[in-house]
N, C-alpha and C positions, 0 to 999 in steps of 0.2 A: 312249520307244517301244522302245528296248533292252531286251531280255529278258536280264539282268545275268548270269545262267546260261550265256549262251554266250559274255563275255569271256574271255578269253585270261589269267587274273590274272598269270603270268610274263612276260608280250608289252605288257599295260597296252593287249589291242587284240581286236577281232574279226577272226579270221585270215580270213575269207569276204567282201571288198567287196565281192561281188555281192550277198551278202546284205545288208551296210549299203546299199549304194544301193539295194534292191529295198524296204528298210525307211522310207528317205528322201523315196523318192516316193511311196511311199502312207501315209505319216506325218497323220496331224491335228493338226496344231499348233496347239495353244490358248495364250494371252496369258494369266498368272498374275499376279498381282498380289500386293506384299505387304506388309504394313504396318510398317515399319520408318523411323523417323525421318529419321535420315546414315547409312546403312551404310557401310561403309567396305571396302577390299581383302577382294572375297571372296575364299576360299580354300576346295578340297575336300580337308576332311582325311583323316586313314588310317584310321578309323572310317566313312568316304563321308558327313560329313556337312557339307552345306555352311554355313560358317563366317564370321560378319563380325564387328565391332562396331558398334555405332550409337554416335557422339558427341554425340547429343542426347541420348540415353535414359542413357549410360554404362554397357553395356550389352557381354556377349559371347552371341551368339543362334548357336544351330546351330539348321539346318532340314533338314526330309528332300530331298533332293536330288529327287526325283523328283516329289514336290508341293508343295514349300515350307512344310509346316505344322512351326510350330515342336516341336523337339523338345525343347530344355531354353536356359533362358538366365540369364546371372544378372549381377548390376550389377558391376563392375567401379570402381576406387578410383582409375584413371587420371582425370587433370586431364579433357583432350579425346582418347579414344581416337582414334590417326587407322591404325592398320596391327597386322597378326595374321600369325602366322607359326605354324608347327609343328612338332615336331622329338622324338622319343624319347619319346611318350607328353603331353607340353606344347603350349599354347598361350603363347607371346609376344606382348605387346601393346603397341607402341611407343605414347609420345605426345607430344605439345606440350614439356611442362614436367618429366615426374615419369621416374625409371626403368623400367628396362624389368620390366613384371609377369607373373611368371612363374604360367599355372593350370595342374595336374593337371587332365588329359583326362578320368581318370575320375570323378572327383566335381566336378569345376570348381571346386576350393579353390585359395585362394593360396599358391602356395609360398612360404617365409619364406629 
């Protein structure tokens, strides 16, 4: 319901609260639904796209944060993905058993 054009990118905020609470209560909040197996620790990465793993599917899924349809995902070689991190262009994907898997953000390849 945030018109992303009036954040604040250096503040990480809308400097007007009257306008977020003027926006809050006349909000329509809709219930989205999404089909994702286990997701696991979402995270909103520095691209704004919201970020899980699913450990049933073994699976790294970004979604658009504002409607949830997937925007690209791809399988993952972790045992049981269970945590996602991000950091300098990467995603880190802790799990169960195996090392920590390092993917380029921009192609979602495995760094070696």
């Amino acid at each position: 319901f945030l018109n992303r054009s009036k954040l604040d990118r250096k503040r990480c905020c809308i400097p007007n609260i009257t306008e977020v609470t003027s926006q809050l209560e006349t909000a329509r909040l809709e219930s989205v639904q999404v089909a994702a197996g286990r997701p696991r620790c979402l995270i909103i990465g520095s691209q704004g796209w919201l970020v899980t793993v699913d450990e049933f599917r073994k699976s790294l899924l970004e979604y658009n944060a504002t409607n949830l349809i997937i925007h690209r995902n791809v399988s993952v070689s972790a045992d049981v993905p269970r945590s996602i991190a991000e950091h300098g262009g990467f995603y880190y994907i802790g799990s169960d058993n195996d090392p920590i898997l390092v993917i380029d953000i921009s192609n979602l390849s495995v760094v070696n």
